[in-house]
C-alpha positions, 0 to 999 in steps of 0.5 A: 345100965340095963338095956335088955328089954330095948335090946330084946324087942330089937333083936326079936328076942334072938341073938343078932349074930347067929339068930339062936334063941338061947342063953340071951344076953347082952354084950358091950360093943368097946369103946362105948359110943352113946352109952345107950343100947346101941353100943351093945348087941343081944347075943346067945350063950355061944356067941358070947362065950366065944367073944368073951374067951378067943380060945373058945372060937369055933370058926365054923359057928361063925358063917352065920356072919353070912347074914348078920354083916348085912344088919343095919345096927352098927353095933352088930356090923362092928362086932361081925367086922371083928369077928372076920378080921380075927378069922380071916386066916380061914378063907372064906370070912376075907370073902364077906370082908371084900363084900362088906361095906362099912360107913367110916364112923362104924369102921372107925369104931370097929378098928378102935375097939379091935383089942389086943388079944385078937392080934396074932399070938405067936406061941412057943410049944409050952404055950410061952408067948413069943416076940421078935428078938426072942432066941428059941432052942428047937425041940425037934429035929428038922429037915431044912427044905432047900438047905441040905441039912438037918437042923438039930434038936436043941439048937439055939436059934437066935433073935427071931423074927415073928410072921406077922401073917401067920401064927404057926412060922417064924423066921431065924438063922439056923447054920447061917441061913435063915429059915422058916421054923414051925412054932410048935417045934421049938420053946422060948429061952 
């Protein structure tokens, strides 16, 4: 179905994240609700490059949230929630999250169309991803801070546990204390 030209005269004929004019298009807000416009938002070129491929995210280009949280089409408070949850590492998108307010359907939704891929990813330094249990051997030898030892390069490191937090640590034993290693610094066996 086609909802442009709808879209387009809500939107003002501008992207209803950022506000640009260019490469307009439409962009599906998952799981549909009404299957009608209002399950979709008119965003630019970049806008929806960057919803469409996580990898792509420039989270600069987002402080236009700054004004489009405060939209009243649902559609468009949905996909700035999302945006700020995926962001929220940074700092400052967790200081509009504190301030939005969203009615319990619209967060609902918001949640329930949250996909996978914007969940964590803990990467290896090869780009495998990693797992809780994985067993790890370090690229790189590493000062343990607080240990008094240096950990090896090629140690093995055993059934890790991944930081639910942060994408960059997780935690395994290394000379029997458990530490915190930095994933860029070791690959997945």
């Amino acid at each position: 179905m086609n909802f442009e030209k709808e879209l387009a005269e809500r939107s003002g004929s501008k992207c209803e994240l950022c506000g640009d004019t260019s490469g307009l298009t439409s962009f599906e807000v998952t799981p549909q609700n009404n299957n009608n416009a209002d399950d979709f938002v008119m965003v630019c070129g970049t806008c929806n490059e960057q919803l469409t491929d996580s990898e792509k995210i420039n989270p600069p280009h987002w402080h236009c949230l700054n004004d489009s949280i405060w939209s009243e089409v649902p559609a468009v408070q949905v996909v700035a929630w999302r945006m700020l949850n995926h962001l929220k590492n940074e700092g400052w998108p967790q200081d509009l999250l504190d301030m939005l307010y969203l009615e319990d359907e619209i967060l609902e939704w918001a949640k329930s169309g949250a996909e996978e891929e914007d969940a964590i990813k803990h990467m290896d330094s090869n780009g495998n991803v990693l797992q809780n249990g994985d067993n790890v051997v370090l690229v790189k030898d590493l000062n343990v801070k607080g240990g008094g030892f240096t950990a090896k390069r090629g140690t093995t490191v055993r059934g890790i546990r991944l930081d639910p937090n942060n994408s960059e640590f997780i935690e395994g034993k290394v000379e029997g204390q458990q530490i915190v290693i930095i994933t860029q610094y070791v690959k997945k066996t």
